[in-house]
C-alpha positions in Angstrom: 107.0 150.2 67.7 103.3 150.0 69.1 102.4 147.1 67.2 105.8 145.2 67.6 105.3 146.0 71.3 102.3 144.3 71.2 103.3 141.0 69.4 106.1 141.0 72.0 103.8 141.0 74.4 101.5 138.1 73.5 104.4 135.8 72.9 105.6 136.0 76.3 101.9 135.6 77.3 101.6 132.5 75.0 105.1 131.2 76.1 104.2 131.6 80.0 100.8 129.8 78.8 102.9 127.1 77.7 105.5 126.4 80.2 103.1 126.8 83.0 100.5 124.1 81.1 103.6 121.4 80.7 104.5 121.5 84.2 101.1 121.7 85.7 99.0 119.6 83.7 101.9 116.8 82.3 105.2 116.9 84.4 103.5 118.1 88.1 101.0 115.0 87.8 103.4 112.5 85.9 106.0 113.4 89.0 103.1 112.4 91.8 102.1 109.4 90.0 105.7 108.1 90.2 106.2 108.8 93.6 103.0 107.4 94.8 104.0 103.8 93.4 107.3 104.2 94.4 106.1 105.0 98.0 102.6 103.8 98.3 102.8 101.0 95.4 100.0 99.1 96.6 97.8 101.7 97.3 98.4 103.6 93.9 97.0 100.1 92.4 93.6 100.3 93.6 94.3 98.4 97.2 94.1 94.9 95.4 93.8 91.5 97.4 94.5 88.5 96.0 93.6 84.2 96.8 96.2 82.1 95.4 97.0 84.6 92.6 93.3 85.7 91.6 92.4 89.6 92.4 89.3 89.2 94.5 88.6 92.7 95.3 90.0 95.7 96.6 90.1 96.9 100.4 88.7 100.2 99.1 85.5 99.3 97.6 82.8 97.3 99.1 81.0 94.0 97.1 78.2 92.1 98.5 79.0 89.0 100.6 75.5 87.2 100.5 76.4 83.9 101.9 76.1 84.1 105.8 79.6 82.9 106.8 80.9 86.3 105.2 80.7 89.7 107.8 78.0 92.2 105.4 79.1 95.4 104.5 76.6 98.6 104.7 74.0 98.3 102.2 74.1 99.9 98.6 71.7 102.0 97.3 73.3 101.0 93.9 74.2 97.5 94.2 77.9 97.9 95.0 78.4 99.0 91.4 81.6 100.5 91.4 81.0 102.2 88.2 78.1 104.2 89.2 78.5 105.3 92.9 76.2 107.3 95.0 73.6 107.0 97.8 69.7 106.5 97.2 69.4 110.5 97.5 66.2 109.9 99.5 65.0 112.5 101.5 64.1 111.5 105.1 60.5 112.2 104.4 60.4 110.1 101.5 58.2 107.0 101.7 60.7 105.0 99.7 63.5 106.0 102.1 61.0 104.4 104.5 60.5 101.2 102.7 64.1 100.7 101.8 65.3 101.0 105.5 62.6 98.5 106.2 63.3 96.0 104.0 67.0 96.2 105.1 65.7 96.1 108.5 63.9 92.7 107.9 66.8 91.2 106.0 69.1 91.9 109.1 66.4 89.9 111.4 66.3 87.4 109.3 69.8 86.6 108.1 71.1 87.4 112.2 68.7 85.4 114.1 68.7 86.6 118.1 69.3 90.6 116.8 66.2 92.6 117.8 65.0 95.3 116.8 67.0 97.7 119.0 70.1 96.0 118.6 70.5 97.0 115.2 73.0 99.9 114.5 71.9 102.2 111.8 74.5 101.7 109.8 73.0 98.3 108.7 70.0 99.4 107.4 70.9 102.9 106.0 73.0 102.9 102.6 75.9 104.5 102.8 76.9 108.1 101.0 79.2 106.2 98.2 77.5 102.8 98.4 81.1 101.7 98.3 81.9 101.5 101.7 84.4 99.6 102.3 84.3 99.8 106.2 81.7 98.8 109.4 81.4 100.0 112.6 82.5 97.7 115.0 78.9 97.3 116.8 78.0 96.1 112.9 81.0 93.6 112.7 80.0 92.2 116.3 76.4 91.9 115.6 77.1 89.4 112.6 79.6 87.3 114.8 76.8 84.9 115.9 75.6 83.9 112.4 79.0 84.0 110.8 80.1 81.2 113.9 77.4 79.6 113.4 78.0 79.2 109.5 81.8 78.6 109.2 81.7 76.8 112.9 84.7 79.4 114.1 84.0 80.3 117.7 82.2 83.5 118.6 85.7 84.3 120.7 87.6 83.7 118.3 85.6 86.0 115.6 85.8 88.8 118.5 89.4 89.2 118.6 89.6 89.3 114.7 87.4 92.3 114.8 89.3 93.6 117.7 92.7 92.5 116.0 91.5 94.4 112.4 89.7 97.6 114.2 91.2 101.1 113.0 90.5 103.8 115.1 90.1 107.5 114.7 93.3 109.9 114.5 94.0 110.8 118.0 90.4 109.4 118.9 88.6 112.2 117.0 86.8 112.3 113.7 84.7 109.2 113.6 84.3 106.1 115.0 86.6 102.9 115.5 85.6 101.0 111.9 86.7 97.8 110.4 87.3 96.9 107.1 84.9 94.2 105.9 87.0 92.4 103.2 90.3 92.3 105.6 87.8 90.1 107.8 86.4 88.2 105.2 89.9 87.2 103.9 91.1 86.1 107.5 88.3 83.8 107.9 89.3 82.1 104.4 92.9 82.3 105.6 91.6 80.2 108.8 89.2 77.7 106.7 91.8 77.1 103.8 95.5 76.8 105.6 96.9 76.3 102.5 95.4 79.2 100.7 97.7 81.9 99.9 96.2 85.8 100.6 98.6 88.8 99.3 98.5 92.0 98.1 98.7 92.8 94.9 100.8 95.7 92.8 
C-alpha cells in the first residue's frame, strides 16, 4: 500500500508538472503574443518605419545619421549594432572614458559650428547605457537645428516646432526628461524634402 501510495504520489506530481509547464511556458506566452498584435500590432513588430515601401529602421533602435542634414542620435559605444548592445562600461576614472568623451566632444564642434564648449549637453558626448537609444533630449535636438537648416535649407523656425511638435514628455512630468525621437524627426524632414514620398508604419 506504501509503495502504491508513493507511485500515486509522483504521478500527480508529474501531472501538476505538466499542466502547469503547458500553460506557463506554451499557452500563457502564445495568449500574450496574440493579443499584443491584435492590440499593439505595430509595436509587437519591432516599431518598423517605412519610405515608399522599404523598412528603413525602427523607432526603437537608434542608427547613425552621418550626413549633417539628419538630427544625430547619442553616440554608441558599439556602433549602433543592434546585435550586440551595451555601453563602453568605462569607469569615470578611466583614461579611455576620457578620450572617448573627447573625441565626441570635438566631433560635436565641428560638425555644429557656433556650439561652444558649454553649450554642449552631456548627452552628446556620453554613450548611452544600450547604445541603442533611440531618443534625445530636447536641448540635443535644438542644438543640431542650425547645421541641419543650414544643410537641407528648412528654416531654423520651422525645425523648432518639429521638435516641439514630436517632443514626448515625462508621465505626469516626473521620471525623466521631455525627449524626442530622432528617427520620427529624420523622417519628417524627408517627408518635407520629397512631397511625394510616402512614410508609413509597417506591421
Amino acid at each position: 500500500m506504501k509503495g502504491e501510495a508513493t507511485v500515486i504520489n509522483v504521478w500527480r506530481s508529474l501531472r501538476f508538472t505538466l499542466v502547469f509547464a503547458v500553460l506557463l511556458g506554451i499557452v500563457y506566452p502564445l495568449f500574450f503574443v496574440a493579443l499584443g498584435r491584435v492590440v499593439f500590432p505595430w509595436q509587437a513588430q519591432g516599431s518598423l518605419v517605412a519610405v515608399n515601401g522599404r523598412t528603413v529602421g525602427s523607432e526603437l533602435i537608434a542608427q547613425p545619421f552621418p550626413q549633417p542634414m539628419w538630427f544625430e542620435p547619442r553616440p554608441s559605444a558599439v556602433n549602433y549594432n543592434a546585435d550586440g548592445s551595451g555601453g563602453s562600461n568605462l569607469g569615470p576614472t578611466n583614461p579611455a572614458l576620457v578620450q572617448e568623451v573627447r573625441q565626441n566632444l570635438h566631433a560635436v564642434l565641428r560638425q555644429n559650428l557656433g556650439l561652444q564648449v558649454d553649450e554642449v549637453p552631456t548627452s552628446m558626448v556620453e554613450s548611452s547605457g544600450s547604445g541603442l537609444d533611440p531618443d534625445i533630449d530636447l536641448q540635443d535636438a535644438y542644438d543640431q537645428i542650425p547645421r541641419i537648416s543650414k544643410a537641407t535649407g528648412l528654416s531654423e523656425a520651422w525645425l523648432r516646432s518639429l521638435v516641439q511638435r514630436d517632443a514626448e514628455f515625462p508621465v505626469l512630468g516626473l521620471y525623466g526628461e521631455p525627449m524626442v525621437n530622432v528617427i520620427q524627426l529624420n523622417l519628417a524632414i524627408w517627408e518635407k524634402l520629397h512631397p511625394s514620398a510616402r512614410v508609413a508604419r509597417t506591421t
